[in-house]
C-alpha positions in Angstrom: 0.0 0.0 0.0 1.3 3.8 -1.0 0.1 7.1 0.7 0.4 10.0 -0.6 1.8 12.5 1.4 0.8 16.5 1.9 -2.0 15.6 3.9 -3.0 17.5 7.3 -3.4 13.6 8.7 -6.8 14.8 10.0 -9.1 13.4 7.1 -10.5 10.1 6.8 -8.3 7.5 5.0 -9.9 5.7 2.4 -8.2 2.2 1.5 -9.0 1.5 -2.2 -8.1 0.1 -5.5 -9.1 2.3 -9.2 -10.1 -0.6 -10.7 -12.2 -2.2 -7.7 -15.9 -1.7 -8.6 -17.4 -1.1 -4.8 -14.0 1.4 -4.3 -15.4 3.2 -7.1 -19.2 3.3 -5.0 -17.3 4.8 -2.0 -15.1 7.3 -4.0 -18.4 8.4 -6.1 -20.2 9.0 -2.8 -17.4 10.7 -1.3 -17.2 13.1 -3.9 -20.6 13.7 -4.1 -20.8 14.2 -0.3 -18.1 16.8 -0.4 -15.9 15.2 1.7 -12.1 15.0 1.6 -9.9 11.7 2.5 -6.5 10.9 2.2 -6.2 8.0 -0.4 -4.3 5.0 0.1 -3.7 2.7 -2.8 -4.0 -0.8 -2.2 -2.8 -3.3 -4.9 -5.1 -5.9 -4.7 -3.7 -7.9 -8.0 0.1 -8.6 -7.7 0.9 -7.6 -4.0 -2.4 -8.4 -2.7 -2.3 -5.6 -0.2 -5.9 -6.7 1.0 -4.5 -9.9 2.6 -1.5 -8.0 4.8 -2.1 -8.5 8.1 -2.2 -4.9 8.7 -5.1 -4.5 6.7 -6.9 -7.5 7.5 -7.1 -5.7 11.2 -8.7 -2.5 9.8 -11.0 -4.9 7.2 -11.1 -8.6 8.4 -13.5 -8.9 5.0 -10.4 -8.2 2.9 -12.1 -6.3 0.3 -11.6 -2.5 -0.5 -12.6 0.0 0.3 -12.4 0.6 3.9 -12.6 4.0 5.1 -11.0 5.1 8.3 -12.4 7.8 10.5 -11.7 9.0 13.7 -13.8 7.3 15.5 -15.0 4.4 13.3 -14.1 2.2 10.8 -16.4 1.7 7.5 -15.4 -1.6 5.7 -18.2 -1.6 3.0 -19.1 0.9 0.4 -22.4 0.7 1.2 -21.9 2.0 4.4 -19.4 4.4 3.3 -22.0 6.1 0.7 -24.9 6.5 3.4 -22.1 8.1 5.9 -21.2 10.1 2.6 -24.4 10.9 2.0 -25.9 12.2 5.5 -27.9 9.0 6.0 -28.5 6.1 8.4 -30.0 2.9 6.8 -32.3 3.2 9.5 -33.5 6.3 8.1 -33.9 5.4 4.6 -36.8 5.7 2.6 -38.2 2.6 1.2 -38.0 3.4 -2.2 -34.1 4.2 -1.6 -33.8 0.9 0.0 -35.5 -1.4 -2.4 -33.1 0.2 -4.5 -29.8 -0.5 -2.6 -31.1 -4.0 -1.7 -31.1 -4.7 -5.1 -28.4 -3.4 -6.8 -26.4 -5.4 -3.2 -28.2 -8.4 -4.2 -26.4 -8.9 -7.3 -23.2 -10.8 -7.7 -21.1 -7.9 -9.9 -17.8 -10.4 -9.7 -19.6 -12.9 -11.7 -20.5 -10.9 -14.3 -17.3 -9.4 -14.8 -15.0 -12.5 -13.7 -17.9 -14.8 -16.2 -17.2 -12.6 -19.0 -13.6 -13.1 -19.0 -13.5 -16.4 -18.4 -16.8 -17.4 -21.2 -14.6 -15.6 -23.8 -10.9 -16.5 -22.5 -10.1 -20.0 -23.2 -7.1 -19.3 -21.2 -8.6 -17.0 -18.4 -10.5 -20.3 -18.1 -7.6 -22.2 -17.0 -5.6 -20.0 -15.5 -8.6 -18.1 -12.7 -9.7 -20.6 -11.4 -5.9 -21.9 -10.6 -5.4 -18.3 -9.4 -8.5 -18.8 -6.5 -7.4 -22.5 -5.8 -3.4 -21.0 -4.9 -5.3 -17.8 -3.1 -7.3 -20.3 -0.8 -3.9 -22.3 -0.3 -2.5 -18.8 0.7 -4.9 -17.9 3.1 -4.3 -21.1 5.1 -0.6 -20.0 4.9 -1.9 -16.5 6.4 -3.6 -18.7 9.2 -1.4 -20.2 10.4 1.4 -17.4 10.4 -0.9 -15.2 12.1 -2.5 -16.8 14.7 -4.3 -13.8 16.1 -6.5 -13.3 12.7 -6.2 -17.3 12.0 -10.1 -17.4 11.9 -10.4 -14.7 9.7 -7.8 -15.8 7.0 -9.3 -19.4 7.0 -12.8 -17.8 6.3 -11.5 -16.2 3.6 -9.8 -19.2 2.1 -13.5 -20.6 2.1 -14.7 -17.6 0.4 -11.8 -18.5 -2.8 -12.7 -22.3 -2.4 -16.4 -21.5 -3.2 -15.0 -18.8 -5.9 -13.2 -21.9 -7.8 -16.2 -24.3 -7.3 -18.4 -21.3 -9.0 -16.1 -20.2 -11.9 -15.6 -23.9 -12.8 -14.6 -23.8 -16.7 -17.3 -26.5 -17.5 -20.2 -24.6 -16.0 -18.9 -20.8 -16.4 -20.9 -19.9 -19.5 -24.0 -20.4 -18.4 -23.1 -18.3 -15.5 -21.9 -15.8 -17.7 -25.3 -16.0 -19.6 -27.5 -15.7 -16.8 -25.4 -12.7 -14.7 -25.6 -10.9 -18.4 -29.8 -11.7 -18.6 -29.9 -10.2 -14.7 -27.9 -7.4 -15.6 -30.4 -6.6 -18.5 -33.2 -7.1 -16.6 -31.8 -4.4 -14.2 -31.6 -2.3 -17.1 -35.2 -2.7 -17.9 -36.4 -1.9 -14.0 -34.3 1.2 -14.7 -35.6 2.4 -17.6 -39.3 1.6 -16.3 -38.5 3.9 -13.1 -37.1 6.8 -15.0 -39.4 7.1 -17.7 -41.9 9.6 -15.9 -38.7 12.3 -16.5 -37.2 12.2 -13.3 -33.5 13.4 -12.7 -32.6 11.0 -9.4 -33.4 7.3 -9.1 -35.4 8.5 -6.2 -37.1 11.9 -6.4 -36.5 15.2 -5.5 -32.8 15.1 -5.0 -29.4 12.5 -6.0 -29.6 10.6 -3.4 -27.4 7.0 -2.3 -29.4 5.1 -5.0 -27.8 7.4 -7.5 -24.4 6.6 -6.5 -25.1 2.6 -6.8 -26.7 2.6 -9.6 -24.7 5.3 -11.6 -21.9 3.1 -11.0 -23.7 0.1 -12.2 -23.9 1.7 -15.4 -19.7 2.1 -16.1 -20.0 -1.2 -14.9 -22.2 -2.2 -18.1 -20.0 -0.5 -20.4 -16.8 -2.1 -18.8 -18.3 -5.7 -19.6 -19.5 -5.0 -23.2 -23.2 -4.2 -22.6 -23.1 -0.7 -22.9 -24.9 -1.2 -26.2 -27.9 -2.2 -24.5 -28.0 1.7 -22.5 -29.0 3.4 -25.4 -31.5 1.1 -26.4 -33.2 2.6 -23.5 -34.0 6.1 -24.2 -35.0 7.4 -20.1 -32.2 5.3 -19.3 -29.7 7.0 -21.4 -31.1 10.2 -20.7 -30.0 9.1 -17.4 -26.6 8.1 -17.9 -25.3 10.7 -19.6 -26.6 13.0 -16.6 -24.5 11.3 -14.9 -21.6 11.0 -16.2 -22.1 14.9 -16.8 -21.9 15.7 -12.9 -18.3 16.9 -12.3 -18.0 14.1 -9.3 -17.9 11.4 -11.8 -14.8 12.6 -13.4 -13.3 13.5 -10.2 -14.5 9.9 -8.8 -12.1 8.1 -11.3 -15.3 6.1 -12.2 -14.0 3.3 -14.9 -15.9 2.4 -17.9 -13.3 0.8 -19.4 -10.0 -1.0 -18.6 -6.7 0.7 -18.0 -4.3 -1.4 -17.6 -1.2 1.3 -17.7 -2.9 3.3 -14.9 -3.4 -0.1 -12.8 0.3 -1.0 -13.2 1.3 3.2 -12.5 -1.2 2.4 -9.6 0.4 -0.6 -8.3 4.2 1.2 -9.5 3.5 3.7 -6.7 3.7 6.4 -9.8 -0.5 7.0 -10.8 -3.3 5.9 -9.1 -6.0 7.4 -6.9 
């Protein structure tokens, strides 16, 4: 992990990774909630900063991002956007929530990690390899760290249910059926915003905005962008979006960029 330096050391530290689809969610929110943090890269591919023991004991989930205030410690993005956004989950409305339970309900890793692998003979052989030596690792972590050995062995059962799912035999259909949800989404959307409205959730952008919006780079990163401007309220939508100066300054991806992810994990770009 790299910090940047120049910092007061007062604002909130958010651990992320560019790339990292729920990083983008919290650093979407963030800017939209006006509210400065210190970013600290994590390399999640190569060094696999996620799985350090000094970050399994600010996130024992392993994921990014984690955001570090001074008094608490958010280790899920969505989380991080309510606290971004001035709300409690408590407090949300239910239209807000019904929005945010669905877009959480659905498996984004398996439409991205299906993709690859349904069109990647190779990715095919080699990812699911790359989970079954991650799981082996964990156990490793386990029993090296005896003080987090419960939390790095249920990890490894988080990777040995990754390989079992991304099985090369079976991965297509997956790939087929996260694509069908992920259209189906698509349709809900377009459904909700056709009356004209401007926010997911009426007056004001709201939480379900941030989700959602990045949802949407999410389509075009996987190659179903095409189906957005099928769509017409929906791509009304989108482009509104990505019009608001925070999606810019978010580093929302909508496409891969894989010399910023190695500047990133060089210590030399990167948010």
């Amino acid at each position: 992990m790299s910090e940047p330096a120049k910092f007061s050391g007062n604002e909130p530290r958010l651990y992320h990774a560019p790339s990292s689809y729920y990083s983008m969610i919290a650093r979407l929110a963030l800017a939209e909630g006006g509210i400065s943090y210190r970013p600290v890269f994590v390399d999640i591919h190569f060094r696999r900063g996620q799985q350090q023991p000094d970050y399994v004991r600010l996130n024992p989930n392993m994921t990014v991002p984690t955001l570090v205030l001074t008094d608490r410690i958010l280790d899920q993005s969505r989380a991080i956007a309510e606290y971004a956004l001035g709300v409690s989950e408590a407090a949300l409305d239910g239209d807000t929530k019904a929005l945010l339970d669905l877009h959480y309900s659905y498996p984004v890793e398996e439409l991205t990690f299906g993709g690859i692998l349904a069109r990647n003979p190779l990715a095919r052989i080699m990812i699911p390899r790359l989970f079954r030596a991650t799981h082996r690792r964990l156990l490793a972590c386990a029993a090296e760290n005896p003080d987090l050995a419960e939390v790095y062995k249920a990890r490894a059962a988080v990777f040995a249910e990754r390989a079992r799912i991304f099985d090369p035999d079976a991965v297509a259909r997956l790939s087929e059926t996260r694509r069908a949800e992920a259209i189906g989404f698509m349709d809900r959307l377009e459904q909700a915003l056709g009356d004209g409205r401007a926010a997911m959730v009426p007056p004001a952008y709201g939480v379900a905005d941030v989700v959602w919006t990045v949802f949407l780079a999410r389509m075009e990163f996987v190659g179903l962008g095409a189906e957005i401007p099928k769509r017409p309220a929906l791509a009304r939508y989108w482009r509104a979006m990505q019009a608001r100066p925070t999606f810019a300054a978010a580093d929302i991806w909508t496409k891969w960029h894989p010399i910023r992810l190695i500047g990133g994990i060089l210590g030399i770009a990167g948010r």
